[in-house]
C-alpha positions as CSV (number, residue, x, y, z in Angstrom):
1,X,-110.4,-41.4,-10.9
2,X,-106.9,-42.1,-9.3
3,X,-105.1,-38.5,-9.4
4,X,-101.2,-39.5,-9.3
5,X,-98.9,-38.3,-7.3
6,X,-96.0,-35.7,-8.7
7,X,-92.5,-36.4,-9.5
8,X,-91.8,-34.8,-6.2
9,X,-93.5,-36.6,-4.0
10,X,-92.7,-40.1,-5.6
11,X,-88.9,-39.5,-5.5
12,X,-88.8,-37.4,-1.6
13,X,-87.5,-40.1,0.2
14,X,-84.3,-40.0,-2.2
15,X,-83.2,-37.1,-1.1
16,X,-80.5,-37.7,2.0
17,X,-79.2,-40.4,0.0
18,X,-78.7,-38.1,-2.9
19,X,-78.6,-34.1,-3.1
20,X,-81.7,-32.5,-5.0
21,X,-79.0,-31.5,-7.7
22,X,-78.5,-35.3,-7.8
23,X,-81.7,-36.1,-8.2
24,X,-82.6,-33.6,-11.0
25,X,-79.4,-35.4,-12.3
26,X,-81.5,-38.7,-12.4
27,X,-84.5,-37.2,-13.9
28,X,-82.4,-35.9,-17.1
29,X,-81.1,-39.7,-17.6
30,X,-81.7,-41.6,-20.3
31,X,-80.7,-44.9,-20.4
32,X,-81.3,-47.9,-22.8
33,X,-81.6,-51.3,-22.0
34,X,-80.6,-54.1,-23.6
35,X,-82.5,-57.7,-22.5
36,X,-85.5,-57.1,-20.2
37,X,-84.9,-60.6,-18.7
38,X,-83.6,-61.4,-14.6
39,X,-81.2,-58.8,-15.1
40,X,-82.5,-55.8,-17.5
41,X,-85.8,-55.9,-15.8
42,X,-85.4,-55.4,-12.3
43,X,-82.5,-52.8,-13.5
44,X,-85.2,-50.5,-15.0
45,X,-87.8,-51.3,-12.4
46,X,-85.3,-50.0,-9.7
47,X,-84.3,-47.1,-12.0
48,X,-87.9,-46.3,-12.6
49,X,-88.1,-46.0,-8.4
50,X,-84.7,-43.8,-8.7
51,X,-86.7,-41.3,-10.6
52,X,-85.0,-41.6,-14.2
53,X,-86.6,-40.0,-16.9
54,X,-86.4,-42.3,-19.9
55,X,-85.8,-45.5,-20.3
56,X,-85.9,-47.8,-23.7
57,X,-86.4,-51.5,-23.5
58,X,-85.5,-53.8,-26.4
59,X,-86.8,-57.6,-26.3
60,X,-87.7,-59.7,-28.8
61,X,-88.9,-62.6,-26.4
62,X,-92.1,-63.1,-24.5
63,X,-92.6,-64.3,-21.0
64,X,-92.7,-68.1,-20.4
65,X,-93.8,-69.7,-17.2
66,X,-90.2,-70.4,-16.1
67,X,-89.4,-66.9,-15.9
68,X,-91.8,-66.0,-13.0
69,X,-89.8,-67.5,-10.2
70,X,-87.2,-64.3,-10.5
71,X,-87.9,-61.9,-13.5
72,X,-90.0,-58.4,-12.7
73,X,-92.6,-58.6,-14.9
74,X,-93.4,-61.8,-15.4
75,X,-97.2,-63.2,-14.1
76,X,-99.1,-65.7,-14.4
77,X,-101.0,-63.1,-16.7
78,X,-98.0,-61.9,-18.7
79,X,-97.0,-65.2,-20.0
80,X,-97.2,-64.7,-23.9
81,X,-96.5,-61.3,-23.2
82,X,-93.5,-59.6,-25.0
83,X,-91.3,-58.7,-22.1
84,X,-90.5,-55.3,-23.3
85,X,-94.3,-54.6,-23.7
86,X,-94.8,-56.2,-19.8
87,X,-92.3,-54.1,-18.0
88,X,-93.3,-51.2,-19.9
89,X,-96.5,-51.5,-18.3
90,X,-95.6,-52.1,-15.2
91,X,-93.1,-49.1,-15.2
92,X,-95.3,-45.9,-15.8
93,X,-97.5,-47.4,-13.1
94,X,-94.6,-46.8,-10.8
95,X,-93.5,-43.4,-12.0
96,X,-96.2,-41.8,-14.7
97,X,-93.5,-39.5,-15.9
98,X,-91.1,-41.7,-16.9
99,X,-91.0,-42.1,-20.7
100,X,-90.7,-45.7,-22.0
101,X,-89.9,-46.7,-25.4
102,X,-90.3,-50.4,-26.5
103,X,-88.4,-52.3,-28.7
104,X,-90.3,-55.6,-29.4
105,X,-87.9,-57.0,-31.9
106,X,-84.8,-56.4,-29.6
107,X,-81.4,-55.2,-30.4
108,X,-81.1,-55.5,-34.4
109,X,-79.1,-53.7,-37.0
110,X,-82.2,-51.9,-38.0
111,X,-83.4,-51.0,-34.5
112,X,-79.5,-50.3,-33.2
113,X,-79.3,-46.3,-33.7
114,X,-82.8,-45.5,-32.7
115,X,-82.1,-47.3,-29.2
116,X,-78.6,-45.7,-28.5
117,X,-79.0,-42.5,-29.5
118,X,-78.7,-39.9,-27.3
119,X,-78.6,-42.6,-24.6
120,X,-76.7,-41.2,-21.4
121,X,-76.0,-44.8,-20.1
122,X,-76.4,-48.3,-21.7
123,X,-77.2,-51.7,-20.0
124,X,-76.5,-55.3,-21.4
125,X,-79.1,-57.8,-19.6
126,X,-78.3,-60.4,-22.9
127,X,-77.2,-63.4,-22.4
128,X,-74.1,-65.9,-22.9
129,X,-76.3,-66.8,-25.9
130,X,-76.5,-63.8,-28.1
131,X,-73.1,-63.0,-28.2
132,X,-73.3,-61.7,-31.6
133,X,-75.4,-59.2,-31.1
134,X,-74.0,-58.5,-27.8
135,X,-70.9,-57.6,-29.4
136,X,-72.7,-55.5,-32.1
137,X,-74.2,-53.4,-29.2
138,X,-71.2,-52.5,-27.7
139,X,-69.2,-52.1,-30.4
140,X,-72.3,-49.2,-32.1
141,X,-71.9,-47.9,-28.2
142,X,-67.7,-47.9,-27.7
143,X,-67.7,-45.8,-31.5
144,X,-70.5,-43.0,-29.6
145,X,-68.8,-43.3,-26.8
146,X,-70.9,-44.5,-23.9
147,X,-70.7,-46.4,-21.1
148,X,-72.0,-50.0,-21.4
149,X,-73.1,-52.0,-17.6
150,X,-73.5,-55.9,-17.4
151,X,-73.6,-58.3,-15.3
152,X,-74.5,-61.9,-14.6
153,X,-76.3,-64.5,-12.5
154,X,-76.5,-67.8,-12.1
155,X,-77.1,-70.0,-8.7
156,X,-75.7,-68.0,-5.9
157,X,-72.9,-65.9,-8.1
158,X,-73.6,-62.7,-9.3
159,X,-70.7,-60.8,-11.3
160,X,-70.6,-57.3,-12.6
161,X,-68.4,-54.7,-14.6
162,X,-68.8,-51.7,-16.4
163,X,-67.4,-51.4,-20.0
164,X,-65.4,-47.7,-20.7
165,X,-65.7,-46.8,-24.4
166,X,-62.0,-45.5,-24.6
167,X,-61.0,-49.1,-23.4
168,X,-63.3,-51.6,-25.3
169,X,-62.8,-55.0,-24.1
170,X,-65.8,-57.4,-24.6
171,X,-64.3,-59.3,-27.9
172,X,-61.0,-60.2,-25.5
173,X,-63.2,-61.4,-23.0
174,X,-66.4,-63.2,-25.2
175,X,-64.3,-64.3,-28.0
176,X,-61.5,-67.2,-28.9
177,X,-59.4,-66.9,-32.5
178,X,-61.9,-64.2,-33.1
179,X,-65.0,-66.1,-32.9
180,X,-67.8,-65.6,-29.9
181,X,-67.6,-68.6,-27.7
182,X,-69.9,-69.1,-24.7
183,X,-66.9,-70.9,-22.8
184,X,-64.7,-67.9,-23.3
185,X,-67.7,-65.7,-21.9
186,X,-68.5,-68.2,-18.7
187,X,-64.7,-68.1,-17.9
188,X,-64.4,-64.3,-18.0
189,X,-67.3,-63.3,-15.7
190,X,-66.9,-66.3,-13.7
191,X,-63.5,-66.5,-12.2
192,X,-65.4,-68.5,-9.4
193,X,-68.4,-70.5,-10.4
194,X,-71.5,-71.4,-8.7
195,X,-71.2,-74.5,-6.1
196,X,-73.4,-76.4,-8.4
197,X,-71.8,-75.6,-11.7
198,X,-70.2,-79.0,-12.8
199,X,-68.2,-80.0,-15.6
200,X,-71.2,-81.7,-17.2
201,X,-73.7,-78.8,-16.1
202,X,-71.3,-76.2,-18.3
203,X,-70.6,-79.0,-21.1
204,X,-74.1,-79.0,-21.9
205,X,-74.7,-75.2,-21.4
206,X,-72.0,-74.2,-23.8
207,X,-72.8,-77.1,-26.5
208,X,-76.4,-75.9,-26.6
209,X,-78.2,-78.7,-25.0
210,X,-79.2,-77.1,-21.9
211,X,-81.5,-74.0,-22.4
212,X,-81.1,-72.7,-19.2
213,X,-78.8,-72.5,-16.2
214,X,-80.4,-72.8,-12.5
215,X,-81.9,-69.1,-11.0
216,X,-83.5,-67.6,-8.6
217,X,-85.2,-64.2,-7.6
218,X,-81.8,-63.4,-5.2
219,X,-79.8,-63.1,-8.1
220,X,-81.6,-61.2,-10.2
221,X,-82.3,-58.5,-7.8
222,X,-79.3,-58.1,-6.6
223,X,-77.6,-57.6,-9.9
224,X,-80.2,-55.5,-10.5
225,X,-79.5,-53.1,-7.5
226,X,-75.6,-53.7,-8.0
227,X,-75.9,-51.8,-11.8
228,X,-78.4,-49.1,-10.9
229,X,-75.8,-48.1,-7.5
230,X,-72.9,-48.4,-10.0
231,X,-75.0,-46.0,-12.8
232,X,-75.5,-43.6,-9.5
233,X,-71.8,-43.4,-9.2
234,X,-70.7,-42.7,-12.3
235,X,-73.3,-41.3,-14.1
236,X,-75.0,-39.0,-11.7
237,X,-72.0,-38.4,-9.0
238,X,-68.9,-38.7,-11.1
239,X,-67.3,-41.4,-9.4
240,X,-64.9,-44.3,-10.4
241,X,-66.9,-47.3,-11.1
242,X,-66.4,-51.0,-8.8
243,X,-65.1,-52.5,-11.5
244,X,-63.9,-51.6,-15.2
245,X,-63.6,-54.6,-17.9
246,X,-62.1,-56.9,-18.7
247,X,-62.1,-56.5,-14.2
248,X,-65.2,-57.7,-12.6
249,X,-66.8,-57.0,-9.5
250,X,-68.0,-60.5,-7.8
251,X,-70.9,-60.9,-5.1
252,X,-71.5,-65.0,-3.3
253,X,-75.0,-64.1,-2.4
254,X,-74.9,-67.5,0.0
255,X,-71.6,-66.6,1.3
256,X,-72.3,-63.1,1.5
257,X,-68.9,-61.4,-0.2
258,X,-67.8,-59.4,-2.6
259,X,-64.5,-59.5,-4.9
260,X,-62.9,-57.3,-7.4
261,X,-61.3,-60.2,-10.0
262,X,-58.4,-58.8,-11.9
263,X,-58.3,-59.9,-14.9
264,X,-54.5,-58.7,-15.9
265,X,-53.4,-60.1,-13.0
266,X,-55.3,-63.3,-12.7
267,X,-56.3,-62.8,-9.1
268,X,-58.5,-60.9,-6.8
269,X,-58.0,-57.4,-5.7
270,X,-58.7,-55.4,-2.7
271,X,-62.0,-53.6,-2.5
């Protein structure tokens, strides 16, 4: 019989990088996630390491073989899995105390309150291709006001920004005459593209005919590890975030730099 280890002892070597008050801090969070995919999943694996004491996943889909090249959860054993279901799993085996609720039909209408309430901090891992429900989710989140975190990957560009619920600004940034349009979204968290991006490669992205766009496992941890530092700093210590939207907070993972684009201004800003 395998006897696990306390709370304590998991989180020790946390403290030094943050205080013990911190850390109790961490332990009270609750945070909902949004998309358990290359960039919701190794967000609540790392915040299941951090010590964080509740976390609710919402998915609808399940793992395909594709996925296993960059997204926790996903083994050759997990394919036909739901992801929420997966990373669950693999969650309390990191931290037994951490309470995990699963949504397997993902962020709906009928799901929306029981997964934001009394959430502390809320993270959008969907994609340029739910946009409608994206918007749903942080619309029901601006009107309790919390804090929303996203970010995306693709190649070697990884972009993130944090959404303040007294300055609501997804619509202006996902939407054209009022409708959501994936070319509107593309252009707002990528004021640089990935090197391999071409006009034909986004063409077909945005009309549909390409399911996916090119990953890796790079990516999808570090905007992973870029949200969970940025949920420390405002969350836990109280600090201004890197970036606030429609601003977003750029990383060249081949390069190696970082870039705050301002949106109002059209150009980038001093870190």
């Amino acid at each position: 019989m395998i006897v696990a280890p306390s709370y304590e002892e998991i989180t020790q070597r946390n403290i030094g990088v943050v205080t013990e008050d911190e850390q109790a801090g961490i332990r009270a969070l609750r945070v909902a996630v949004a998309g358990c995919g290359a960039l919701g999943a190794p967000t609540a694996h790392f915040l299941a390491r951090l010590g964080v004491g509740e976390l609710r996943l919402a998915d609808p889909e399940e793992f395909e073989p594709s996925n296993i090249n960059r997204q926790f959860g996903a083994y050759v054993d997990t394919v036909g899995v739901n992801k929420a279901e997966a990373v669950a799993r693999e969650l309390v085996r990191i931290n037994p105390e951490v309470e995990v609720r699963t949504f397997v039909d993902g962020v709906t209408e009928e799901c929306l309150g029981a997964f934001l309430d009394g959430a502390d901090v809320v993270v959008d891992g969907l994609d340029f291709f739910s946009l409608e429900i994206e918007l749903r989710l942080h619309e029901e989140a601006c009107r309790r006001g919390q804090w929303v975190y996203a970010g995306q990957g693709v190649v070697e560009i990884s972009t993130m920004t944090c959404f303040d619920p007294a300055r609501p600004a997804l619509a202006d940034m996902v939407c054209e005459q009022g409708s959501p349009s994936v070319a509107k979204a593309v252009a707002s968290f990528f004021p640089v593209l990935p090197r391999t991006a071409t006009p034909e490669l986004l063409e077909r992205a945005i009309s549909g005919e390409l399911p996916s766009v090119p990953s890796d496992v790079s990516g999808a941890a570090f905007g992973g590890a870029f949200l969970v530092e940025d949920i420390l700093r405002t969350a836990i210590r109280h600090w201004p975030p890197h970036a606030v939207a429609p601003d977003v907070y750029v990383f060249n993972q081949e390069e190696l730099w970082v870039r705050r684009w301002d949106a109002g201004r059209r150009d980038w800003t001093a870190l």
